[in-house]
C-alpha positions in Angstrom: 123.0 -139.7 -119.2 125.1 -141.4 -116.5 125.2 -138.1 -114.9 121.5 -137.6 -115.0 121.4 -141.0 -113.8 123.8 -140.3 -110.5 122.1 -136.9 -109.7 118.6 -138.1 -109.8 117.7 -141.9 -108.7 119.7 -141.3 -105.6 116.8 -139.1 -104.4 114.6 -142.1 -104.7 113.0 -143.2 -102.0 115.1 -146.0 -100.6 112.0 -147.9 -99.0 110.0 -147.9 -102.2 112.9 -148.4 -105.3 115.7 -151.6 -105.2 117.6 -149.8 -108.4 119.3 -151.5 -110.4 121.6 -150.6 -113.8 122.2 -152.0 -116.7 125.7 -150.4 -118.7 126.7 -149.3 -121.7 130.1 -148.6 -123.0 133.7 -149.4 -121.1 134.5 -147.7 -117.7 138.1 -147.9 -118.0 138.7 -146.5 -114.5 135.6 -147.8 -112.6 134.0 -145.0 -111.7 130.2 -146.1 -112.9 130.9 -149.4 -110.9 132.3 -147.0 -107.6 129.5 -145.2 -107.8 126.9 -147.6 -108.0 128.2 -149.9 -104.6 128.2 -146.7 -102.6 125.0 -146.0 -103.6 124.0 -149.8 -103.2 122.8 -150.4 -107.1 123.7 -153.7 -108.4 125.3 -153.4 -111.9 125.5 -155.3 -114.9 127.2 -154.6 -118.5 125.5 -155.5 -121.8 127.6 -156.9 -124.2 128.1 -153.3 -126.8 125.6 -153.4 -129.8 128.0 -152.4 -132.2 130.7 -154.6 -131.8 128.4 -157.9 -131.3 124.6 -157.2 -132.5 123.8 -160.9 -132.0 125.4 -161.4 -128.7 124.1 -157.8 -127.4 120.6 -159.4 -128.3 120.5 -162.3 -126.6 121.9 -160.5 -123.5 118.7 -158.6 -123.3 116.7 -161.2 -124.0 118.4 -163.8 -121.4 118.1 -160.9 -118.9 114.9 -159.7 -119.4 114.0 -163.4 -119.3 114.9 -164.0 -116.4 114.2 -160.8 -113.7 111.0 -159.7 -112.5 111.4 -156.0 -112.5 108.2 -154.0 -111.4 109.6 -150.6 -113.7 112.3 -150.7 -116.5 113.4 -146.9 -116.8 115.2 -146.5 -120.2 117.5 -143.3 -120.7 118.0 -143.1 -124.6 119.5 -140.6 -127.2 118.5 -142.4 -130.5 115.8 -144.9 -131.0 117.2 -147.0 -133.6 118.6 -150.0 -130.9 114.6 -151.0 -130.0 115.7 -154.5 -129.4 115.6 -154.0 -125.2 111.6 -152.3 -124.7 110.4 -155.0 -127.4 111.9 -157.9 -125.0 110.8 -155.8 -122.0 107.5 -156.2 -123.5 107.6 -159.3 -124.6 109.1 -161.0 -121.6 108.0 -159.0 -117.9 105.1 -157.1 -117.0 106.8 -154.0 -116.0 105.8 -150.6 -116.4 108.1 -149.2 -119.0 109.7 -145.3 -118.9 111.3 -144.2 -122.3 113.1 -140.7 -121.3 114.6 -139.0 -124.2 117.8 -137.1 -123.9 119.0 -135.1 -126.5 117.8 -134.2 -130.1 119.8 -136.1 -132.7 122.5 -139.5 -132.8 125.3 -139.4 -131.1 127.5 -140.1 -133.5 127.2 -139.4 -137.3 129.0 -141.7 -139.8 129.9 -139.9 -143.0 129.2 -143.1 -144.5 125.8 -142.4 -146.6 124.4 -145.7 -147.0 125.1 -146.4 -143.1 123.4 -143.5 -142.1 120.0 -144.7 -144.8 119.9 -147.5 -142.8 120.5 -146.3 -138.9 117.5 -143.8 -139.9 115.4 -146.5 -140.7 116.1 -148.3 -137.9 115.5 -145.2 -135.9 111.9 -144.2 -137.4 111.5 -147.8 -136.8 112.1 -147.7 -133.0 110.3 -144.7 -132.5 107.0 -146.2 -133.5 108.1 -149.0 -130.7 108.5 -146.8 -128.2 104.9 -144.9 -128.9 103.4 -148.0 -128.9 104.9 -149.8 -126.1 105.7 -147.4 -123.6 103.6 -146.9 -120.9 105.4 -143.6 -119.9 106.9 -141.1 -122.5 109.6 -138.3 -120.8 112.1 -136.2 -122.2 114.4 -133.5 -121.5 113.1 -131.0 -123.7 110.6 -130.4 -126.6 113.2 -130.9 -129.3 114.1 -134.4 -127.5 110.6 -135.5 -127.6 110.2 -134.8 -130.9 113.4 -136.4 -132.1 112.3 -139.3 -129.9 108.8 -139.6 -130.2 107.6 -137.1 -133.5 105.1 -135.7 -131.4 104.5 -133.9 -127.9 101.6 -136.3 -127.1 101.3 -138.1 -124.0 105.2 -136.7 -123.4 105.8 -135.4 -119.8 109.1 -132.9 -120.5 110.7 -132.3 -117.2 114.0 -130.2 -117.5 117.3 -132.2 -116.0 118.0 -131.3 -112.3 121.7 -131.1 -110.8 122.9 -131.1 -107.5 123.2 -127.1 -106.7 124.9 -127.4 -103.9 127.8 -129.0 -105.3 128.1 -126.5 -108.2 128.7 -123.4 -106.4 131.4 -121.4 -106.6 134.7 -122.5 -104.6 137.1 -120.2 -104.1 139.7 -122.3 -103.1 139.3 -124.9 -105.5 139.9 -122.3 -107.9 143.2 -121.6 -106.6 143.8 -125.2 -106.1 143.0 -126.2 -110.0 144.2 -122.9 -111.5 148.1 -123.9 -109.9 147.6 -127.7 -110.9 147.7 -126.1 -114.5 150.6 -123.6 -113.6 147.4 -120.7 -114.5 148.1 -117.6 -112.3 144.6 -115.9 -110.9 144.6 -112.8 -112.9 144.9 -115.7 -116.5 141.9 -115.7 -118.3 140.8 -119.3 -118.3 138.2 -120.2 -121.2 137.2 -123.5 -121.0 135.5 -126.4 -122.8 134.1 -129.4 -121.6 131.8 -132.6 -123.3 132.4 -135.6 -125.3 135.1 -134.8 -127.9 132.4 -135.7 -130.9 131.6 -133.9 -133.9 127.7 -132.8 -132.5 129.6 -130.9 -129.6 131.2 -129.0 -131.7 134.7 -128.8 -130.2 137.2 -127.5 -132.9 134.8 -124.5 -133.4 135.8 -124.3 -129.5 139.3 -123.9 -130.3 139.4 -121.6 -133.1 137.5 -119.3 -131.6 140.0 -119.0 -128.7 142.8 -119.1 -130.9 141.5 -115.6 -133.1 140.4 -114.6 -129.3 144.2 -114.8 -128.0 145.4 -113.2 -130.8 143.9 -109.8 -129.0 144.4 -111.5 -125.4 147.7 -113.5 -125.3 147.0 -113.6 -120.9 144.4 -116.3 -122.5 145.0 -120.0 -121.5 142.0 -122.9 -123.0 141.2 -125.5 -121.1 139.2 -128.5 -122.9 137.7 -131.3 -120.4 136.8 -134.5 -121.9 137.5 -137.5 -124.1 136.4 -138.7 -127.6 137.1 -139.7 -131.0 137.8 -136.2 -132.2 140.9 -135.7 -129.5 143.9 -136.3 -131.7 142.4 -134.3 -134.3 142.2 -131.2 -132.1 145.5 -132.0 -130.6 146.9 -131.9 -134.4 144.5 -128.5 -135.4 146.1 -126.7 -131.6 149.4 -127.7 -133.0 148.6 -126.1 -136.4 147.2 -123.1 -135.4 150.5 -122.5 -133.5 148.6 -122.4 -130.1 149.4 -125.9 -128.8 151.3 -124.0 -125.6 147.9 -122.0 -124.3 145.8 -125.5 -124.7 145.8 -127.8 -121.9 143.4 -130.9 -122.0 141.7 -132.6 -119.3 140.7 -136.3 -120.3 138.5 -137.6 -117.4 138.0 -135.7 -114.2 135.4 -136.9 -111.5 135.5 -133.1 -110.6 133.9 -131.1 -113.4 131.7 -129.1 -111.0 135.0 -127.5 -109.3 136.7 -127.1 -112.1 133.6 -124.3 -113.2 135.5 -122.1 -110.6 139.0 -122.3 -112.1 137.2 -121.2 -115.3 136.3 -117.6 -116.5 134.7 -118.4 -119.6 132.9 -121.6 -120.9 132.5 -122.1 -124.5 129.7 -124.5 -125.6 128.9 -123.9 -129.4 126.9 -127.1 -129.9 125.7 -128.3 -133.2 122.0 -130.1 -131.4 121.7 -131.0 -127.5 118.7 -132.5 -125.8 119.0 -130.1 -123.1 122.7 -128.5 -122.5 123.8 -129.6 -119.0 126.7 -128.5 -119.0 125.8 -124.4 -119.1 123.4 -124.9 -116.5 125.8 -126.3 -114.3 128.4 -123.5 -115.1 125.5 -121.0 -114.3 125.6 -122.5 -110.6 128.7 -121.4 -110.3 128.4 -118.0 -112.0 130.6 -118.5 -114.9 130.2 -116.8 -117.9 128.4 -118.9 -121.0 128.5 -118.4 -124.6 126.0 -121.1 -125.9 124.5 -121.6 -129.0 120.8 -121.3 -129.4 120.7 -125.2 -130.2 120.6 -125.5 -126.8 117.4 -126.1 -125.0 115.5 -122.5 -124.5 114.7 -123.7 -120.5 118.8 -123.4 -119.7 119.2 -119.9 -120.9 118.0 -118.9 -116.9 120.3 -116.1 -115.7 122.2 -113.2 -117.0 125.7 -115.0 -117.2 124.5 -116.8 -120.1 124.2 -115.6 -123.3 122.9 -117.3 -126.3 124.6 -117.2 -130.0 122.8 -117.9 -133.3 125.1 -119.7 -135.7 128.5 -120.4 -136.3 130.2 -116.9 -137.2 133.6 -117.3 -135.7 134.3 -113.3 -135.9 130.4 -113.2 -134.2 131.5 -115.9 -131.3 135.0 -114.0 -130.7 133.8 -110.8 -130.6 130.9 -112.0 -127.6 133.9 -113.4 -125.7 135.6 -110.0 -126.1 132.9 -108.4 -124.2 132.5 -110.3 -121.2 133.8 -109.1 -118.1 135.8 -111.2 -115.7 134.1 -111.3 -112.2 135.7 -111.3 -109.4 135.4 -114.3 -106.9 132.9 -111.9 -104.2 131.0 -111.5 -108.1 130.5 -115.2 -107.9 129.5 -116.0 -104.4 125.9 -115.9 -104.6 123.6 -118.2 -106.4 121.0 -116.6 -108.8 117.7 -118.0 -107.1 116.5 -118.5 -110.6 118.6 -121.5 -111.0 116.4 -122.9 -107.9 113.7 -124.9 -110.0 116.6 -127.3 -111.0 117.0 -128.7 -107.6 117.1 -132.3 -108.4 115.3 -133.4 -105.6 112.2 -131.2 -107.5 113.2 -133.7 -110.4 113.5 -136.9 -108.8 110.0 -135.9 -106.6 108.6 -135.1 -109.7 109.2 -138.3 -111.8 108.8 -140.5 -108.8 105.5 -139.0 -108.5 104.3 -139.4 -112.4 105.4 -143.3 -111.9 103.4 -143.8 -108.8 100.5 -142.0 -110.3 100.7 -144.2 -113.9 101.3 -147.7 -111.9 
């Protein structure tokens, strides 16, 4: 959602929208808080719900309180923390946007009697959100649904990305491919999300572990962070391929690392929408996806959509693909041209103008 966040309100026009943020989470290295003073955004952190409910609370209610906001544009997952639209409500007049972006929690606690209750907090905060806000978005039918249970009064507009900054580099392929000591003629399969159960990334790795067996010029590449990394460190190690696995934790420079990559792998168990493959696409990388995705990113032929979880099914689709060379990736498929974000941002600006 930052990323949606970053690629789209920056198209805004500048005359019309004083944006401000409100965070979630920790940004160890500062990069939200870099981003938002180039861009001019003031920022402010909430305290985080789940380590202080009470505190997190009165933050909203304090802040809501006391600014005079004319829209308040929330990007959700889940609808189960409601607390912030009912203050919104409560406390300002502002026209309030509930955008929903993907099609199931974040995070799922094996815990059984946590989950009874986060789902009735969630059905709760979904009859919240029909009721109180004034505009309904989401990413995809599957995200309005999980949001909203129903397609009424919901405007789905599919996620734009920057296209120009997604194309295929040649140089920074060479570039990225040496910072891993990965010769050109490697195959490079790669990875890349939040290391959470949903995004499905041990699958990732055994796959490419029975795949090397028949390709051992085969190095895997997994880009991001999360509470499942030490566990897939342990399972590479196990699976005796720990040497062909190199991890990226944070990178600021996903969209060049698509070049290095020949291959991404992105078996997820539910998405909202699947950003990541429609990136890749931009840069005409090969995609094995699985038909959770959203039907609107399957645009091009490097992209091919997998139904279920066959391992033998997934390893035999990577066999088959062939490697492209880098005059094979140059172009961009005009397809991928309804994506622009500035289509997006024009689009939304226009449906909040038009419901003030």
């Amino acid at each position: 959602m930052t990323q949606f966040i970053f690629n789209m309100f920056p198209h805004f026009d500048v005359n019309k929208y004083n944006i401000q943020c409100v965070g979630y989470g920790i940004d160890s290295k500062q990069e939200t808080n870099k981003t938002c003073d180039d861009l001019g955004w003031r920022l402010q952190r909430v305290v985080p719900i789940t380590k202080r409910p009470l505190a997190h609370v009165k933050w909203w209610k304090n802040f809501l309180k006391n600014n005079d906001f004319d829209i308040i544009y929330f990007n959700y997952s889940p609808s189960w923390n409601y607390f912030p639209v009912k203050y919104a409500k409560r406390y300002t007049n502002a026209q309030i946007v509930w955008h929903s972006h993907n099609a199931y929690y974040s995070h799922v606690f094996k815990n059984k009697i946590l989950m009874y209750f986060l789902n009735v907090m969630n059905n709760r905060g979904k009859k919240f959100f029909n009721n109180m806000a004034d505009v309904k978005l989401a990413t995809s039918k599957d995200s309005a649904l999980w949001m909203f249970n129903t397609l009424k009064d919901v405007t789905v507009i599919d996620n734009g990305i920057e296209l120009d900054n997604f194309k295929f580099d040649a140089k920074a392929r060479k570039e990225l491919r040496a910072e891993l000591n990965i010769s050109l003629n490697e195959r490079l399969i790669g990875f890349a999300g939040v290391l959470q159960e949903r995004k499905n990334p041990i699958f990732a790795l055994q796959v490419f572990s029975e795949y090397l067996k028949r390709n051992p010029n085969s190095t895997f590449l997994m880009i991001g962070n999360g509470p499942m990394k030490s566990e897939i460190v342990r399972i590479s190690d196990e699976l005796g391929i720990k040497k062909k696995v190199k991890f990226i934790t944070y990178t600021n420079k996903l969209n060049k690392w698509y070049s290095a990559m020949d291959v991404l792998l992105f078996p997820s168990l539910y998405e909202g929408f699947g950003l990541v493959p429609l990136e890749a696409q931009v840069s005409a990388l090969s995609v094995l996806a699985s038909s959770n995705v959203a039907p609107q990113v399957f645009v091009t032929q490097n992209i091919k959509r997998i139904t279920g979880y066959d391992k033998d099914n997934w390893v035999k689709n990577l066999s088959t693909i062939k490697f492209k060379t880098n005059e094979e990736r140059s172009s961009l498929d005009s397809s991928l041209n309804k994506f622009d974000v500035k289509k997006q941002a024009s689009q939304i600006s226009s449906l909040l103008e038009s419901e003030k």
